[in-house]
N, C-alpha and C positions, 0 to 999 in steps of 0.2 A: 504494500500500500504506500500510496505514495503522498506527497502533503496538497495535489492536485484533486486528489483521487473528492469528488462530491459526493461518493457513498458513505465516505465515513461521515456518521452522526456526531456533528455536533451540538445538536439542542439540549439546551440545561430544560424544559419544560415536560415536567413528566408525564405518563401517558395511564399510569396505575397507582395505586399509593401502595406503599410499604407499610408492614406490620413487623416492628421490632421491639422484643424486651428490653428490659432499661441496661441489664448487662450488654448486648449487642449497640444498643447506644451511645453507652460510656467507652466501650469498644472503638467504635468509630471517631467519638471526639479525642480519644486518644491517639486516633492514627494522624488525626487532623494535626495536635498538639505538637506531635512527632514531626511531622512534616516541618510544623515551622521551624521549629528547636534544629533540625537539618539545616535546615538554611541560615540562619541565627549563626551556625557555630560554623559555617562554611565546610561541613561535612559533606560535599555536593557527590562523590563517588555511591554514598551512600543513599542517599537522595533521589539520585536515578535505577537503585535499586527497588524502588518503591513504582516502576512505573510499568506500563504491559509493554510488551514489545510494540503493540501500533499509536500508543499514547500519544495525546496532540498537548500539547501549551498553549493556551491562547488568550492573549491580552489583547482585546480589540482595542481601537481607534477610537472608536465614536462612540457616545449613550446609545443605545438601545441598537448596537449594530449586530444584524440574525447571520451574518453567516460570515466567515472568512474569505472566499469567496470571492463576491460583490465588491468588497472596500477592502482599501490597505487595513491592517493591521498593526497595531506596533510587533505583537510578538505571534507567530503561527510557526511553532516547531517540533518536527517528530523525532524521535531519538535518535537520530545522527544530528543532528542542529544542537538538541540539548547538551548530547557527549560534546561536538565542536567548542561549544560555548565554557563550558566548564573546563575544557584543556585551557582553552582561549585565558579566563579568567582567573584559574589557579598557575599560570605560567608565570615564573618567576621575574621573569622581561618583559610583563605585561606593561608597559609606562603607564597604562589608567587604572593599573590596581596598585599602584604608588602613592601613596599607600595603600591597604587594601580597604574595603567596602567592610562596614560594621554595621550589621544590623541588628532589631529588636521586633518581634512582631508580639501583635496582644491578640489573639484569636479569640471572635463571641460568638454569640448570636448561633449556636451551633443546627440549622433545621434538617430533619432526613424531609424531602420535598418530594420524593416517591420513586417512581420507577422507569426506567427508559422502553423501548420500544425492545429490545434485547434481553432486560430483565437488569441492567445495572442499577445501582444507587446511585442518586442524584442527592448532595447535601448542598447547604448553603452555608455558609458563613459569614461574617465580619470579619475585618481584617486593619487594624492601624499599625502600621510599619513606619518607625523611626531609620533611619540608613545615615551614616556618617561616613563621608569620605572630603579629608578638607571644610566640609560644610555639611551642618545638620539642614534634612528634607523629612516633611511630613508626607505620608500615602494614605489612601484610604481606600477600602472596596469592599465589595461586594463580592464574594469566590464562590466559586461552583465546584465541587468535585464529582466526576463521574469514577464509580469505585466496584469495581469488581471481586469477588471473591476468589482467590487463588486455591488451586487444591489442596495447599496446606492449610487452608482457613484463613491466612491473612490477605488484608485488602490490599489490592495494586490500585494506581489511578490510570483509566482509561482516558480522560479530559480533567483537566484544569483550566478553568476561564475566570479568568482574574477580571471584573466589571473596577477599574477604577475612579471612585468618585470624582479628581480635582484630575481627571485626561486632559481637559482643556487646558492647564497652566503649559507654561514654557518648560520641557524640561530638561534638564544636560540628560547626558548618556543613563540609561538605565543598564545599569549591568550586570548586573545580580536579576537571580530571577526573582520573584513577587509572590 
């Protein structure tokens, strides 16, 4: 599959609801937790351990924009983009990770919002991210995790779409993923 390819589903809108005990719940807001705390600590090897092999990234462009698609995107990437990106920014000669990128994420608002057309998990979240490089920036958004169950029981993410609140401001390089 390729990051062309218009079969892969990207819609965060679910098509069935999910019925989960509060254990499978807590379960899930811990995978979420996990997620950030990877990223937080620049664990990023590990990070992409967490994703299926067809996994998309996607930070649209625009409010309310339905498809990658139609419009640029800031981020649309499958796991050779991601792996690239993570060599790219853990590389010791990187000039723009000079110094490197710190960040802090606060993860709320945690909803299971139902089921995709496949049978995945669709969650939402909150998400405020402080990022320190030379200069403190605020983020905000809205995330979608599309999350599949692996045969060992734990969840991989099939989609991450990052909806960021303040997209319209001017912003330097985003380097780090979100």
């Amino acid at each position: 599959m390729n990051l062309l390819d218009r079969t892969f589903d990207h819609s965060t809108v679910p098509v069935s609801g999910a019925k989960l005990d509060v254990q499978a719940i807590r379960g899930i807001e811990q995978f979420l937790f996990n997620e950030a705390r990877l990223l937080d600590e620049r664990r990023f090897d590990e990070w992409l351990g967490l994703w299926t092999p067809e996994g998309r990234y996607w930070v649209p462009r625009h409010h309310g924009q339905q498809s990658p698609f139609d419009q640029i995107s800031m981020f649309w990437e499958d796991a050779v983009l991601r792996e690239l990106r993570v060599r790219r920014i853990t590389n010791p000669r990187n000039w723009s990770q000079q110094p490197v990128t710190r960040s802090s994420r606060l993860v709320g608002q945690v909803q299971i919002d139902g089921l995709d057309a496949e049978g995945r998990l669709i969650v939402s979240s909150s998400m405020q991210l402080t990022e320190y490089r030379l200069d403190q920036r605020q983020l905000a958004a809205r995330v979608f995790h599309k999350l599949e169950s692996g045969d060992d029981g734990r969840w991989r993410l099939h989609l991450k779409r990052v909806n960021l609140v303040n997209l319209d401001a001017i912003f330097s390089n985003l380097e780090v993923f979100l």
